[in-house]
N, C-alpha and C positions, 0 to 999 in steps of 0.2 A: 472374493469381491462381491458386494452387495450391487443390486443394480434395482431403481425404485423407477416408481413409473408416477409422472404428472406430480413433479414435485413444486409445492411453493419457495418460490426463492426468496421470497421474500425474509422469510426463517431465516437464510445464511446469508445477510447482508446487514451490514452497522446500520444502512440510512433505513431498514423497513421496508425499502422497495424493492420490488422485481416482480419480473414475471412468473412463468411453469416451465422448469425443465420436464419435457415429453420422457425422457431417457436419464436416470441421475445415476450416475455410475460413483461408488464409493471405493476405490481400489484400495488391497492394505499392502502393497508394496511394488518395487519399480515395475516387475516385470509385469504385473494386473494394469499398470500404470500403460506403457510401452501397447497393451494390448489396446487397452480402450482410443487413445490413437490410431492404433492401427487402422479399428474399425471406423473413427472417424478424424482424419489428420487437421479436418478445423473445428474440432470438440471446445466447448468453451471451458475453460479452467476457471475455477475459483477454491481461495485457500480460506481467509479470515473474514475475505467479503467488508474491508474495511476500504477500497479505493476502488469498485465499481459500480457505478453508475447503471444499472438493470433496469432495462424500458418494461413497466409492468403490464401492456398492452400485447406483448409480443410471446407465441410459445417457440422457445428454443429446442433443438430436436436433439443435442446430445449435448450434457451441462459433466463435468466430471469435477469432485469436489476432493480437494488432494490435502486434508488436513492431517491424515494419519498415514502417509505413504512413506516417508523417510525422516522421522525424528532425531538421529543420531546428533552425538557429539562425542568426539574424540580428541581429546590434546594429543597434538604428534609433535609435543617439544619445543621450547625455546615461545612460545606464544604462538604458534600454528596451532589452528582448529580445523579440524575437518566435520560438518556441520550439513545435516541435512535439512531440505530446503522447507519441512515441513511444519519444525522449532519455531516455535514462538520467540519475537524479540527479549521478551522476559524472561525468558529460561536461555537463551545465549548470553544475556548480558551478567544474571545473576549468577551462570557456572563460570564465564570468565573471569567477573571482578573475584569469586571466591579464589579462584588461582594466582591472584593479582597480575592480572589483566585487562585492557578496556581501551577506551576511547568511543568506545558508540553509547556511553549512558544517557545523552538527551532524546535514547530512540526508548527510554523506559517506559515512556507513555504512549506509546502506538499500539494499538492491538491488533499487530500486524504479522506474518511468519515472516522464516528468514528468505525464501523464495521472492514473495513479492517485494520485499524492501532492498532486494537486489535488484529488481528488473524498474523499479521506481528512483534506486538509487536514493532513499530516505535520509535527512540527515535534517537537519535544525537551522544547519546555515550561519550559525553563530554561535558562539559560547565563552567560557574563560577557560583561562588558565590553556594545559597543552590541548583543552577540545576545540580550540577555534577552528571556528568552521570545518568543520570536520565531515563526512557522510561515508554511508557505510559503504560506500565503492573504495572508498580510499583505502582499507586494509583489507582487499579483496585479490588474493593469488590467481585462482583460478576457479571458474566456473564450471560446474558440471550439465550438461545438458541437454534433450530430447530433441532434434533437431532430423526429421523426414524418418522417426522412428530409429533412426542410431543415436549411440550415448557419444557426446563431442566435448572434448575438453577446451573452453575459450580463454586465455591467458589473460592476465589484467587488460594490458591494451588493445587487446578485441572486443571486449565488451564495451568501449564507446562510450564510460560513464563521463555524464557532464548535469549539470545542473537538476536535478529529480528525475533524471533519463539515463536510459541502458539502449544496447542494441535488444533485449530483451524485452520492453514495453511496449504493446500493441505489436507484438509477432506469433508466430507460430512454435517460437520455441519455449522448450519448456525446463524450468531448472529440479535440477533435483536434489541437488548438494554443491556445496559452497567449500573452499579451502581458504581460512582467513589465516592472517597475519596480525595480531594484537601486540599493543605499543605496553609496554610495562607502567603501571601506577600504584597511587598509594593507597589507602583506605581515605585518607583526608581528599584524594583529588577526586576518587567516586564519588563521596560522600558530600560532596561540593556541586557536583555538575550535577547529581541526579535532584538536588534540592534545588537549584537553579532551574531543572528543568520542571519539577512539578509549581516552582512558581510563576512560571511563565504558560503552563497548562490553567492555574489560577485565575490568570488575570487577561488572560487574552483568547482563551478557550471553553469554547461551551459544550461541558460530557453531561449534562442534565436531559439532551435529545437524541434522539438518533441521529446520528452524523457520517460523512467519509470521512474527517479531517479535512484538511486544506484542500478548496477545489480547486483554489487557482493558485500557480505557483509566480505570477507575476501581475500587476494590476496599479492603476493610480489609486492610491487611499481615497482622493477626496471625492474623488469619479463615484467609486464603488460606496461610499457612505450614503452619495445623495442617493442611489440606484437602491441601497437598502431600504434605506426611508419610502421610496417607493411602491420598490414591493413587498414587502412588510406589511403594507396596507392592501395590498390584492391579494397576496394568499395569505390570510391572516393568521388563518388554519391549518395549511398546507406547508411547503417549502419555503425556511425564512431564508435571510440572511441571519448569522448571530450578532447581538447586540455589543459581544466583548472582541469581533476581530471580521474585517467584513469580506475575509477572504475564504469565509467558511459559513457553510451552509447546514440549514439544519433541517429536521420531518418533524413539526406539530403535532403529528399524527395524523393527517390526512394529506401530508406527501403523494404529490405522484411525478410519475415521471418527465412528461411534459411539460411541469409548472419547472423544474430545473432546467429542462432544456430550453425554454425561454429566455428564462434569465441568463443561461450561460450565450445565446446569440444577443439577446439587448447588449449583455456586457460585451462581448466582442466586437459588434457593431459600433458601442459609443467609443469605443477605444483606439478602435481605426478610423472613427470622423474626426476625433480630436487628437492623434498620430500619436497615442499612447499605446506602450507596450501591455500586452498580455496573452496570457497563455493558461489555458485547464490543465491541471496537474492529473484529475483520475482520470482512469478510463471507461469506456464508455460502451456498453452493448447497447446497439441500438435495435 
């Protein structure tokens, strides 16, 4: 296990920002994993660094970065995968569909592991054919995971998935392998859905900046349009809104942490004056 001192986080996060891990612990398997816990049970985790929010102001005193601790995948039959939590969504979905298996292909464009998009509960929320609405909790057996330093197995209906949410997100647990259940398809129904979804990456998403993806997983359109327009024009430079979806935010290049968390309290604030739902999809080191 590597262990680095006064790391920029910034390096391991899509949006650019973050702080300095004081302690960066790189472990290459559970049991390094299991340790570095030990020594700190509220250690921050981070895997692909695509859905948190890292206050760049702040140093963090133990960050543990779990990108290479459990990559497996194993077919154990009939479309069960046994999958460790470390996988990359692209390397899950491109060894299932080769076995013709699937249903998670509008998660092709996330550059996410399979760990977080469990505890996020990742899914598109809509599609055709047999992917309608579909999220990757939905062919999810069993959870594997760290929980007060023992390994726990959590059955589908313990982990709580419901709308971009796990009992998993913003906890202290930690996943480390996943046992899925994949639905049998064809070459034509991949080949449908994953085109579908990079045209909906097209036309409604901005990957020309550094980004989390979607910050908020609920919002009034027309709320959040004006509030683009707004601030658009105060951080010109810094943290947009994107122009193709204004539920997604973006780093100019001189992002910082504080110009989002502004923006995510204005949005919240105007949304409870005028008794509109909303809700922040990432999470959030503050």
């Amino acid at each position: 296990m590597q262990v680095k001192q006064n790391v920029n986080l910034r390096e391991y996060s899509t949006f650019s920002i973050g702080g300095i891990a004081k302690n960066f612990y790189v472990p290459e398997n559970i049991d390094d994993l299991i340790h570095v816990i030990e020594i700190d049970p509220q250690v921050k985790i981070i895997g692909n660094g695509s859905n948190i929010l890292i206050n760049d102001r702040k140093v963090f005193e133990n960050v543990c970065y779990i990108k290479e601790v459990n990559n497996i995948i194993e077919h154990l039959g009939k479309g069960r995968f046994r999958v460790g939590a470390s996988l990359t969504l692209q390397k899950l979905i491109t060894t299932i569909n080769q076995m013709g298996y699937g249903g998670i292909e509008s998660l092709i464009t996330v550059p996410g592991l399979v760990g977080g998009s469990i505890a996020m509960n990742a899914g598109s929320g809509q599609g055709s054919g047999i992917h309608m609405n579909h999220f990757i909790g939905d062919y999810v057996e069993k959870v594997i995971a760290i929980s007060n330093n023992i390994i726990v197995t959590y059955n589908h209906n313990e982990c709580n998935f419901s709308f971009r949410n796990s009992i998993f997100k913003n906890s202290n647990l930690v996943i480390i392998e996943v046992i899925f259940c994949f639905e049998k398809v064809t070459k034509t129904q991949i080949s449908e859905s994953i085109k579908w979804k990079v045209d909906i990456v097209k036309n409604f998403q901005d990957q020309k900046m550094p980004s989390l993806g979607s910050f908020f997983s609920e919002y009034n359109y027309r709320l959040m349009k004006f509030l683009r327009f707004f601030f658009n024009l105060i951080y010109r430079n810094g943290v947009n809104f994107s122009i193709n979806n204004p539920g997604w935010l973006c780093n100019r290049g001189k992002g910082k942490f504080n110009q989002a968390m502004v923006i995510i309290f204005v949005s919240r604030l105007s949304h409870r004056i005028l008794l509109r739902k909303f809700k922040v999809e990432i999470v959030i080191w503050k």
